[in-house]
N, C-alpha and C positions, 0 to 999 in steps of 0.2 A: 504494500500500500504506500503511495504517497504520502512525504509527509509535507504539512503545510508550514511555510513560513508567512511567520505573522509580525510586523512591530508593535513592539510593547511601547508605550500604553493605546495606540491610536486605534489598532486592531482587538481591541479587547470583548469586542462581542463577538466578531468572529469566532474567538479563541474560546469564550464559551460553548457556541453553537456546538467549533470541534468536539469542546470537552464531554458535551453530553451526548453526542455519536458514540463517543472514545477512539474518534479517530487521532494520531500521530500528530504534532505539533512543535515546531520550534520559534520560540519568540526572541525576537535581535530586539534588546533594549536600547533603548536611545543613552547615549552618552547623556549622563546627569538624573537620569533615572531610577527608583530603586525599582527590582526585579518580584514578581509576584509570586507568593507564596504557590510552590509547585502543589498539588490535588491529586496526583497522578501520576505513574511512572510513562503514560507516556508523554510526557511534558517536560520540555527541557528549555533554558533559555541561553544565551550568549550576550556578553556585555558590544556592542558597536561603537568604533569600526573593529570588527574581529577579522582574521586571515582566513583564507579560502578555506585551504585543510583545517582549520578548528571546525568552521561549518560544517564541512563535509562530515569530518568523525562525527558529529554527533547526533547528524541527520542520519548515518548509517546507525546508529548506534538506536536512533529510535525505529528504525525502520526493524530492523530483530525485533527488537521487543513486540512492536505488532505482532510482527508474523509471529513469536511465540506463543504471544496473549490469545487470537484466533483460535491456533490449530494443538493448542495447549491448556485447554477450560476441564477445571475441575465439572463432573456432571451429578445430580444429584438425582439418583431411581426413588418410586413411588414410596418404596418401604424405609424411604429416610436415610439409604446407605448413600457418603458422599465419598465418591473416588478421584484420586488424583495421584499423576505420578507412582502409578503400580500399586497405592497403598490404600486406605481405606478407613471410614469412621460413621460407625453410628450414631445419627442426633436422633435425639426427641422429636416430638410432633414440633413443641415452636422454636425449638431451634433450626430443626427441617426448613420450618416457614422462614424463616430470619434470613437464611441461607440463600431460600431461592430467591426472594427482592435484592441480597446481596449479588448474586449470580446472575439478575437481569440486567446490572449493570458493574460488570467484572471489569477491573482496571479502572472504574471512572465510580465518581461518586451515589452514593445510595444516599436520600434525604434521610431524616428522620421521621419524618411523617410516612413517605414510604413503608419505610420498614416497621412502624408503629400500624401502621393498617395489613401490612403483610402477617405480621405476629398474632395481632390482636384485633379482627376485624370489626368488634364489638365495641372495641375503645382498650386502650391498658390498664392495666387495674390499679395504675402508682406513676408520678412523674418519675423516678428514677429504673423502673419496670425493664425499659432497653438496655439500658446503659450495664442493670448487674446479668440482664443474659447475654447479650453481647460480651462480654467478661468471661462469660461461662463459654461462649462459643469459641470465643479466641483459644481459649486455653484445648481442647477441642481439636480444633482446626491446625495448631501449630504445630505439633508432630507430621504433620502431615506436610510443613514446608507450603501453608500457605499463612497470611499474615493479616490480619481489620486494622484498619488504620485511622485512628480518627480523624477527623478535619470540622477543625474548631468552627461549630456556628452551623453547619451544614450535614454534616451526617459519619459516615463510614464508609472507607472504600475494601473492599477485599482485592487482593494480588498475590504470585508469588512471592515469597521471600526474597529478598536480593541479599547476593552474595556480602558475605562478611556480616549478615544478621544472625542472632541467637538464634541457635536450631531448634533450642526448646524442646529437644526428646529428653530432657532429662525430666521433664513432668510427668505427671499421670500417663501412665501407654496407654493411650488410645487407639493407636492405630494397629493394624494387623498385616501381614504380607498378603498380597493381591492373591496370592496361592490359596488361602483360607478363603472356608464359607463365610460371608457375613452372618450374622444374628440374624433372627428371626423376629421378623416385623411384630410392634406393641411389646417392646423392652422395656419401655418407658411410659409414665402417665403422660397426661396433653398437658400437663401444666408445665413438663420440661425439668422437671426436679427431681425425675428419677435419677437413680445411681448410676454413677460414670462406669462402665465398663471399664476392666483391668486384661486389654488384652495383648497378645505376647507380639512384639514387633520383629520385625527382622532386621539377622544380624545380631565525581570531576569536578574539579570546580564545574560551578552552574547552579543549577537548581534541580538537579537529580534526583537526592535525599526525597 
């Protein structure tokens, strides 16, 4: 996929528009500038006037990332098991839910409100309600080398872990080798507070961060 170059700040709806595609973007800030808080790995920007090849790396550099985020989606089956990267994790019924609003919009931001009517379409039962299962998801999810990100004001993004972040298998094993049956579907109550399964695993400058 292309990616778009955008100037910051002038371009900055466009860079929206991208962002909630979660299409590829790079933003050339203007000299004098300060650069915006990156939302997303695929978001990068460059301080201007920068050199050809700085451009270049980094437009390659977002362009991978696309094509990995595409053709590399963790997918979640009916029975709540989510697989990714050969491995594997049962959620609850709302953390199931949480997951797939998270996964409708993988690499790019998920509202609050989203994921508050995805979980709980009834309304939540507490203002802090997301915030302590998101908590419980993350921990969940990151054996599994993927990562929730908050972004203050706006919601949760789910992505890959990037290299040189806490692997986080040293928490609860949740995950199981792809070789293993999953569990068998209603492990859990719907309210998501059933017991964590204990199952046996196997085995640049910019605005990247």
């Amino acid at each position: 996929m292309d990616v778009m170059l955008l100037r910051w700040p002038d371009e900055d709806l466009q860079r929206r528009t991208l962002s909630e595609k979660g299409d590829p973007r790079l933003l050339l800030v203007a000299d004098g500038e300060s650069p915006p808080a990156i939302v997303d790995c695929l978001e990068d920007w460059v301080r201007m006037p920068a050199a050809d090849h700085e451009v270049r790396a980094r437009v390659e550099t977002l362009s991978a990332r696309s094509r990995a985020h595409r053709g590399h989606a963790p997918s979640l089956d009916g029975h709540g098991v989510l697989r990714f990267d050969g491995q594997w994790a049962a959620l609850p019924p709302l953390e199931g839910r949480l997951t797939e609003g998270l996964l409708a919009r993988y690499g790019a931001v998920a509202s609050r409100e989203s994921l508050i009517k995805a979980g709980w379409p009834q309304g939540a039962p507490g203002r802090n309600a997301l915030d302590v299962h998101v908590l419980r998801l993350r921990r969940r999810l990151g054996p599994l080398g993927l990562a929730i990100r908050t972004v203050r004001s706006r919601g949760y993004l789910l992505e890959p872990m990037r290299p040189g972040s806490p692997a986080q298998r040293a928490e609860a094993p949740l995950v199981a080798a792809s070789s293993s049956a999953p569990p068998a579907a209603g492990v859990f109550g719907d309210d998501g507070a059933g017991p964590v399964p204990r199952l046996v695993t196997s085995g640049a400058s910019g605005g990247s961060d």
